[in-house]
FITORRO-542417 format. One record per residue (C-alpha): residue number from 0; residue in three letters; chain; x, y, z. Coordinates in Angstrom, 3 decimals. Layout:
REM FITORRO-542417
rec seq:NUM, type:ALA, mol:A, px:X, py:Y, pz:Z .
...
//
This chain:
REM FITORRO-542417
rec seq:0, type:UNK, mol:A, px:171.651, py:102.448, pz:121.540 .
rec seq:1, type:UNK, mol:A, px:168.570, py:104.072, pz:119.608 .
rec seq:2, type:UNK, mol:A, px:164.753, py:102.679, pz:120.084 .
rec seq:3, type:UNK, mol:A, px:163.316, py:102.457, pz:116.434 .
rec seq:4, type:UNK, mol:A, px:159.576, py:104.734, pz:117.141 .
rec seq:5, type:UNK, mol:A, px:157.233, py:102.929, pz:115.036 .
rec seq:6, type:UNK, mol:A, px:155.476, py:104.575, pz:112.273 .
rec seq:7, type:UNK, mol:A, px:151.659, py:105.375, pz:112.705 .
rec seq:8, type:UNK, mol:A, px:151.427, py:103.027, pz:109.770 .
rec seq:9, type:UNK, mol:A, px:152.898, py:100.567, pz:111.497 .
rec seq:10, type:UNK, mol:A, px:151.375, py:100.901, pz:114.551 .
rec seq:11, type:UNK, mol:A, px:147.953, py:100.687, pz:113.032 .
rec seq:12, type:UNK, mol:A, px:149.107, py:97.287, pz:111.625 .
rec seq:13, type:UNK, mol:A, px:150.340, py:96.023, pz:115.178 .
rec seq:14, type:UNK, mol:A, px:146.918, py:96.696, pz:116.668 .
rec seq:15, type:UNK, mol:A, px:145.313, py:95.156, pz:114.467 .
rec seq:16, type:UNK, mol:A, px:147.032, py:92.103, pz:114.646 .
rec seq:17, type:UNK, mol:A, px:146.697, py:92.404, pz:118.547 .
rec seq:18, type:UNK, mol:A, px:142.931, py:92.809, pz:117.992 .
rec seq:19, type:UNK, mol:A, px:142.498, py:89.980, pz:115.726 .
rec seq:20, type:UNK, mol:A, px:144.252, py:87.695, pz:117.534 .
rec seq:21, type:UNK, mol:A, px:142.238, py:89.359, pz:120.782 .
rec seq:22, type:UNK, mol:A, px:138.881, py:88.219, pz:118.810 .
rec seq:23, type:UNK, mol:A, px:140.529, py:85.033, pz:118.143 .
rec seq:24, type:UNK, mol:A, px:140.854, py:84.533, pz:121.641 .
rec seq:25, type:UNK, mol:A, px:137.625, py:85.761, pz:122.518 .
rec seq:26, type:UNK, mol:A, px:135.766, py:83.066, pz:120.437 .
rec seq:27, type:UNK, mol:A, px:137.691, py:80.321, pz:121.091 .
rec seq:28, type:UNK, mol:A, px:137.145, py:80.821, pz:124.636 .
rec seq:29, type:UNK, mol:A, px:133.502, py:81.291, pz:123.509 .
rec seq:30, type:UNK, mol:A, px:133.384, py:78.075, pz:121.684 .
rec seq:31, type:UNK, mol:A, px:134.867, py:75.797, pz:125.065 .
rec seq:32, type:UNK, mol:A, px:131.957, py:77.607, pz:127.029 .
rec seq:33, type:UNK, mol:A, px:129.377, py:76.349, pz:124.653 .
rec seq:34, type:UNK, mol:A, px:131.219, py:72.862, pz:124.370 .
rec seq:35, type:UNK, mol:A, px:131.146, py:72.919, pz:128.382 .
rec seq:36, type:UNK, mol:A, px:127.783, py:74.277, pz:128.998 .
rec seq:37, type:UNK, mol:A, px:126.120, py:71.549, pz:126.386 .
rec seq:38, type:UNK, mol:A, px:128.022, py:68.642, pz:128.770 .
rec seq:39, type:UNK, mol:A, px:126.532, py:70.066, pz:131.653 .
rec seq:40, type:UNK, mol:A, px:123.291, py:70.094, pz:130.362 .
rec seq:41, type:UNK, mol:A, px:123.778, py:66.386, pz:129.435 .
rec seq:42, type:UNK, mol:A, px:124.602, py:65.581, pz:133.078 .
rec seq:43, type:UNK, mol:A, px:121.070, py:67.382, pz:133.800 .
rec seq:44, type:UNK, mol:A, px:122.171, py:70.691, pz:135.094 .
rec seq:45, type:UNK, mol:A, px:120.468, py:73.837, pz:134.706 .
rec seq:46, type:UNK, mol:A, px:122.788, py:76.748, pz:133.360 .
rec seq:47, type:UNK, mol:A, px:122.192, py:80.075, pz:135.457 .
rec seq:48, type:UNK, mol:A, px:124.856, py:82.470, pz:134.331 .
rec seq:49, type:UNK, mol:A, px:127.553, py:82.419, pz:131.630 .
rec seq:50, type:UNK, mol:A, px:130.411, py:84.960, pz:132.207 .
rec seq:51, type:UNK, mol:A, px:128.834, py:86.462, pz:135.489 .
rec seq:52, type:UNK, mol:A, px:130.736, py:89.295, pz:136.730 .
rec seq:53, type:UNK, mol:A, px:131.107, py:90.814, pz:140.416 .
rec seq:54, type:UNK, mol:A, px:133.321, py:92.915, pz:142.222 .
rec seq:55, type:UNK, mol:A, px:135.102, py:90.184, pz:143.085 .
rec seq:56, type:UNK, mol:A, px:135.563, py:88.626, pz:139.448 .
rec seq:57, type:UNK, mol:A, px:134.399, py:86.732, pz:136.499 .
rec seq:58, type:UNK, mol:A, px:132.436, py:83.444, pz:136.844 .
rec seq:59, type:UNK, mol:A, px:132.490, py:81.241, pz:132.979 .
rec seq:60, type:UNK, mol:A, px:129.701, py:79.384, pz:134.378 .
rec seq:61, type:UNK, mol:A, px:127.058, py:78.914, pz:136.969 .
rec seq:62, type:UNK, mol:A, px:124.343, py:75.595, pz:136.927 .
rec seq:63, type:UNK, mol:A, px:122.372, py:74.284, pz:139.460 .
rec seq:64, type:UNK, mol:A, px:122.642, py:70.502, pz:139.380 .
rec seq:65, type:UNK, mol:A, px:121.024, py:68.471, pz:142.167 .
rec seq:66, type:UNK, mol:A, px:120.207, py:71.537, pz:144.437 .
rec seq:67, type:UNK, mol:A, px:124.020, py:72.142, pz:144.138 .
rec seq:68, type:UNK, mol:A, px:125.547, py:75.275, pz:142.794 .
rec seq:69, type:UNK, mol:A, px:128.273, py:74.635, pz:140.707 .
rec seq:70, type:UNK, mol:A, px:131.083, py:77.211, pz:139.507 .
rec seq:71, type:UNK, mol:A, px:132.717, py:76.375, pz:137.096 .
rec seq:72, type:UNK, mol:A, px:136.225, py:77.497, pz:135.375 .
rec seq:73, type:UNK, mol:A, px:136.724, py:76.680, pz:131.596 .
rec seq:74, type:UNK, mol:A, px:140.439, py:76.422, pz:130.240 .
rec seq:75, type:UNK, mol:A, px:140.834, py:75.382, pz:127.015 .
rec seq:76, type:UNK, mol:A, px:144.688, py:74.536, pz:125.798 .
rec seq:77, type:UNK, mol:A, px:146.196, py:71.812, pz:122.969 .
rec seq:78, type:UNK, mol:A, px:145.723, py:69.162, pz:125.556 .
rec seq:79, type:UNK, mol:A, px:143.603, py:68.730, pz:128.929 .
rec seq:80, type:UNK, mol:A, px:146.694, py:68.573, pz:130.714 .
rec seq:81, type:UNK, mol:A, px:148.105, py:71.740, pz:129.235 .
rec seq:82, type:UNK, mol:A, px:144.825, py:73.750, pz:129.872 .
rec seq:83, type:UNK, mol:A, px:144.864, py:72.043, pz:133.946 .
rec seq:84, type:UNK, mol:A, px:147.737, py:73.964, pz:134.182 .
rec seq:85, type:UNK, mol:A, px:146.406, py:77.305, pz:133.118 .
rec seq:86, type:UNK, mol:A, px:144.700, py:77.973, pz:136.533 .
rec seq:87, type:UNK, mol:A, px:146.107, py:79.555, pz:139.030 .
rec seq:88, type:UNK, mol:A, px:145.959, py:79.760, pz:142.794 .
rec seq:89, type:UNK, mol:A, px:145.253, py:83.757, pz:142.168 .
rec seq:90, type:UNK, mol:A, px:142.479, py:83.139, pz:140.523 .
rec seq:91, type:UNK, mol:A, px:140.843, py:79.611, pz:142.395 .
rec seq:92, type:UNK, mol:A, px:140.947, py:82.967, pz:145.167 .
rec seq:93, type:UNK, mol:A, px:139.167, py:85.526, pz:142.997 .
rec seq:94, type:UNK, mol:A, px:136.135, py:83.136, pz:141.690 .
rec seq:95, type:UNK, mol:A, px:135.908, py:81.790, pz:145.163 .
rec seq:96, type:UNK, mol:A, px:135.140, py:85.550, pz:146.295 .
rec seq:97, type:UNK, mol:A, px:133.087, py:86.111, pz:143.022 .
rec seq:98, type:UNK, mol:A, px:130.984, py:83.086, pz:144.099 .
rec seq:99, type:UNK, mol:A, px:130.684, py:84.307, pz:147.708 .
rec seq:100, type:UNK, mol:A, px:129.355, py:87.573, pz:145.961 .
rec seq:101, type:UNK, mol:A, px:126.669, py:85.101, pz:143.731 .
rec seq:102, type:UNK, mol:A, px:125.592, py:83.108, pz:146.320 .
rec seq:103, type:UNK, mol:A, px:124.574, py:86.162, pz:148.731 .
rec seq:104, type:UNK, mol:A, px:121.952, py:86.769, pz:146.206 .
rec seq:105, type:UNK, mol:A, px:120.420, py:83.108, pz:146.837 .
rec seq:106, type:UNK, mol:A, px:117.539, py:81.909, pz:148.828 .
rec seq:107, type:UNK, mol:A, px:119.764, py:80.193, pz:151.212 .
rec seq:108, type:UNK, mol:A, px:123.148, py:82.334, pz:150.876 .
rec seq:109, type:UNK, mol:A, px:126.272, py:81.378, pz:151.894 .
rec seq:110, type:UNK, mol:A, px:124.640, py:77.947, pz:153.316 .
rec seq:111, type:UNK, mol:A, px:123.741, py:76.872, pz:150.183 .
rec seq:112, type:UNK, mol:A, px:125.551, py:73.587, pz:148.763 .
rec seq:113, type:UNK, mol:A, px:128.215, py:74.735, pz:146.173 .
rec seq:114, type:UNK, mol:A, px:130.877, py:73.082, pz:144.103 .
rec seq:115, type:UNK, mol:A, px:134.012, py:74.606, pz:141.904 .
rec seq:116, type:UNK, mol:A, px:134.716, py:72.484, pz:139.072 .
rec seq:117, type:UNK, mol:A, px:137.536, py:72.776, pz:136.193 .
rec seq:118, type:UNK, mol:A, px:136.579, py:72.318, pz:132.762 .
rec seq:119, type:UNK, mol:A, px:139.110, py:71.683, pz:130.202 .
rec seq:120, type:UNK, mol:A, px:138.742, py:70.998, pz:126.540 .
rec seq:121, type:UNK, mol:A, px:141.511, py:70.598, pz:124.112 .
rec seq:122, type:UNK, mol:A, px:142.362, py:71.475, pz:120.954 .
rec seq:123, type:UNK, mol:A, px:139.903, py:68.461, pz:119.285 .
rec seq:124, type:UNK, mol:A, px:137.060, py:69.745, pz:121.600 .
rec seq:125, type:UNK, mol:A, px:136.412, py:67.265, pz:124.041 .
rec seq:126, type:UNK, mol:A, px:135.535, py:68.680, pz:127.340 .
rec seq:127, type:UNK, mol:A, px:136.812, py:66.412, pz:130.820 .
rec seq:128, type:UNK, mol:A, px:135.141, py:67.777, pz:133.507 .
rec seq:129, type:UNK, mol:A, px:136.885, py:67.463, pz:137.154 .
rec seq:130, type:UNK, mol:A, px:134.918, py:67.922, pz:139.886 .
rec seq:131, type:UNK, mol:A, px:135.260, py:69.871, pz:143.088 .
rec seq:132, type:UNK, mol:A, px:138.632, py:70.391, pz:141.229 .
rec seq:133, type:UNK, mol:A, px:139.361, py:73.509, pz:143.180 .
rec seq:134, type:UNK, mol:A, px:137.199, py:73.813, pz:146.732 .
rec seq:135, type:UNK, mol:A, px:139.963, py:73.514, pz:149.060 .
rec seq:136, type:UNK, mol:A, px:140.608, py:77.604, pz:150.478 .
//
């Protein structure tokens, strides 16, 4: 059995097809953030960070809504229950630490009132927003 080496010709044209569909991705996921953020502006909140980053990881979104922080995970898939099904426990871990991280940078810390909420918006747009989806570790 022989592995075929591609050309650097081909190889060019393999990365870029990895990197458009890589900015594809990238503004899509852009796009639900911006869908997300405007409903939780409607609900009153105040956005505080979009794609906030610690050691621990990435946080789409931060708002303050009633004195309550709120982190919040967008997924965006075909359907809402499609893009429920994109988080994983791994990760539910990793923004809870990220969060930890945020929150020791707050007037009242790790006391503070906080929430983790899934967003998910389908393929149309529309953005359901559950709740406390995810504040059970």
């Amino acid at each position: 059995m022989s592995l075929k080496v591609p050309s650097k010709q081909e190889n060019t044209v393999l990365m870029a097809r990895k990197s458009r569909r890589g900015q594809l991705a990238y503004l899509k996921g852009d796009a639900a953030e911006a869908s997300v953020a405007a409903a939780y502006k409607a609900l009153g909140a105040t956005i505080l960070e979009t794609r906030w980053r610690g050691k621990g990881g990435e946080i789409d979104l931060i708002f303050l809504h009633q004195d309550v922080y709120v982190f919040c995970e967008v997924k965006a898939s075909v359907t809402h229950e499609a893009a429920r099904h994109r988080l994983l426990e791994a990760q539910m871990r990793r923004i809870h630490l990220a969060a930890s991280e945020y929150l020791a940078h707050t007037p009242n810390g790790q006391l503070s009132d906080v929430r983790f909420d899934l967003a998910l918006v389908n393929a149309r747009g529309e953005v359901e927003i559950l709740q406390n989806a995810f504040g059970h570790f």
